[in-house]
C-alpha positions as CSV (number, residue, x, y, z in Angstrom):
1,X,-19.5,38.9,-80.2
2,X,-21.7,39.8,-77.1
3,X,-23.1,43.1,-77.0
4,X,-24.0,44.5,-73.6
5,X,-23.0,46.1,-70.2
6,X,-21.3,43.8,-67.5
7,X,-22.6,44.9,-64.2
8,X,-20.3,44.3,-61.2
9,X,-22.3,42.9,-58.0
10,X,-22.0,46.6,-56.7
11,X,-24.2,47.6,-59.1
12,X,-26.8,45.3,-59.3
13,X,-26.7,45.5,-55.5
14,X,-27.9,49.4,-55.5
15,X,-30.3,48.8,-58.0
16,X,-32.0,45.5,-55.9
17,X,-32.0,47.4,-52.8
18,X,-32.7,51.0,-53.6
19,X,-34.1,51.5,-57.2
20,X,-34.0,54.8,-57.4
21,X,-30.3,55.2,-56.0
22,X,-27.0,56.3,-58.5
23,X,-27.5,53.1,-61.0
24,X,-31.4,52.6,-61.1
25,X,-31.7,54.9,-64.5
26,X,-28.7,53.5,-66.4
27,X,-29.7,49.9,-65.4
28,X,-33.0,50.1,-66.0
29,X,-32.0,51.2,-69.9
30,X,-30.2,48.6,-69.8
31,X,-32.6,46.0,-68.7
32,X,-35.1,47.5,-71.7
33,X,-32.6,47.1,-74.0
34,X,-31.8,43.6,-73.4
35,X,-28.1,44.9,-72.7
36,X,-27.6,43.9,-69.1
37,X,-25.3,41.4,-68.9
38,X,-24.4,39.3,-65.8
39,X,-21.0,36.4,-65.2
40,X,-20.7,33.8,-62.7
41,X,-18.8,35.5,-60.3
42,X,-21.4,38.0,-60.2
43,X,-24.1,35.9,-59.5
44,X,-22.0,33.8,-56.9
45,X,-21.3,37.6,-55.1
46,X,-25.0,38.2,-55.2
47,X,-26.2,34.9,-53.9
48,X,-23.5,34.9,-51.3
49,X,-25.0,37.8,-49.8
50,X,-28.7,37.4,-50.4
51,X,-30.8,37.5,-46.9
52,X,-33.4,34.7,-47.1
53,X,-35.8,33.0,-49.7
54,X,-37.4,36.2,-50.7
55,X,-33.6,37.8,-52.0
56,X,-33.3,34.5,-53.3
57,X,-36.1,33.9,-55.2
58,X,-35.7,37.8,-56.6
59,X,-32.0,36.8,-57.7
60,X,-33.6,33.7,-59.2
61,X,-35.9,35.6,-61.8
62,X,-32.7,37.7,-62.5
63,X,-30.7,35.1,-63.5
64,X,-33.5,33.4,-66.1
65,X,-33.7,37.0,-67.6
66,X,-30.8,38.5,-68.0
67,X,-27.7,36.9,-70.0
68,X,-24.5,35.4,-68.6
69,X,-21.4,35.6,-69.9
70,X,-19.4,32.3,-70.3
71,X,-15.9,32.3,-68.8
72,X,-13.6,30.5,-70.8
73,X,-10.4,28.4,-69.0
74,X,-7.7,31.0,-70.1
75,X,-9.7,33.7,-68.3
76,X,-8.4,31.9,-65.3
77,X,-5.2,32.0,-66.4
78,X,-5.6,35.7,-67.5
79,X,-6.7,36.6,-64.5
80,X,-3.9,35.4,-62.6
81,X,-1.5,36.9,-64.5
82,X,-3.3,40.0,-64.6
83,X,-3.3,39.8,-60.6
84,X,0.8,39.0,-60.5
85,X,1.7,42.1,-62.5
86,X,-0.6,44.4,-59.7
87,X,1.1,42.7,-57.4
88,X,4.6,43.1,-58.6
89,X,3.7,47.1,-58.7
90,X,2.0,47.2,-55.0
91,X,-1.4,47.1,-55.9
92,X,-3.7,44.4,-54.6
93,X,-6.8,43.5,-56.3
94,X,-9.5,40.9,-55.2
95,X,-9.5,37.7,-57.6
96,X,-13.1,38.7,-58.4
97,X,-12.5,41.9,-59.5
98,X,-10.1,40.9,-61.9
99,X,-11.7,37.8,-63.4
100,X,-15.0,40.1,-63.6
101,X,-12.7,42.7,-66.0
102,X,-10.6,39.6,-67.6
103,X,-14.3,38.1,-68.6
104,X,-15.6,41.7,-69.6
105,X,-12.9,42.5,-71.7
106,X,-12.7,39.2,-73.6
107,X,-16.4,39.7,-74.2
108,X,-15.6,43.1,-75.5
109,X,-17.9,44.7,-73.5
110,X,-17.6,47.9,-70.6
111,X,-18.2,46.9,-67.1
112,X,-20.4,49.3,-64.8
113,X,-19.1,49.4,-61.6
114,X,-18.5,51.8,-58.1
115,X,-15.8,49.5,-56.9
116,X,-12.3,51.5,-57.0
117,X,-10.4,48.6,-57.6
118,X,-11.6,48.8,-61.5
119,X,-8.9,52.1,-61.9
120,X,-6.3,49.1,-62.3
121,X,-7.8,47.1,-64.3
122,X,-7.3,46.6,-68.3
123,X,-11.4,47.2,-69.0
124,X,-13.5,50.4,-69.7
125,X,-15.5,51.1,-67.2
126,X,-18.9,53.5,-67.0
127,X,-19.2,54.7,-63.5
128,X,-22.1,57.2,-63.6
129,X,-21.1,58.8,-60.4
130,X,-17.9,60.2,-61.6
């Protein structure tokens, strides 16, 4: 079993651009204690919205540091089914944001996040600002 913090792109977002803003502390502790914890759909939000070769090459020495959580074929699956239940009760959550807490919670570990959409998902989630 993995032990660690899944960041959601929000997070690792505030930290990359302002280090000293909400989540610099708690993911800096992290980072220390070899607890940060990353998942391809993170890393595909973050490198969509990198801005040139310098982000780029930043997210690059991020990814060959920090681990990455595998996600297995019936997190897919999870995840979709986790989406149609929302769905059936009004609530719409992106595909990300629900593969990102399917992937966190069969890893057994708590997701840090801002993102609102997390309130409706089955995951703990550390959200230093509340």
């Amino acid at each position: 079993m993995t032990s660690g913090i899944l960041f959601d792109t929000c997070a690792w977002i505030d930290f990359l651009r302002f280090p000293d803003g909400m989540l610099g502390d708690l993911m800096v502790k992290a980072i220390e204690d070899d607890k940060a914890l990353l998942c391809g759909v993170v890393v595909t939000e973050l490198l969509q919205g990198a801005k040139g070769k310098k982000e780029n090459r930043q997210l690059d020495l991020l990814f060959s540091t920090i681990e990455s959580l595998p996600c297995e074929e019936n997190a897919w699956h999870e995840a979709g089914l986790l989406l149609q239940d929302l769905k059936r009760k009004g609530i719409t959550v992106p595909l990300t944001d629900a593969l990102i807490a399917v992937i966190a919670r069969l890893h057994h570990v708590d997701v840090v996040t801002l993102d609102k959409h997390f309130r409706h998902l089955p995951v703990t989630v550390i959200n230093p600002c509340v």
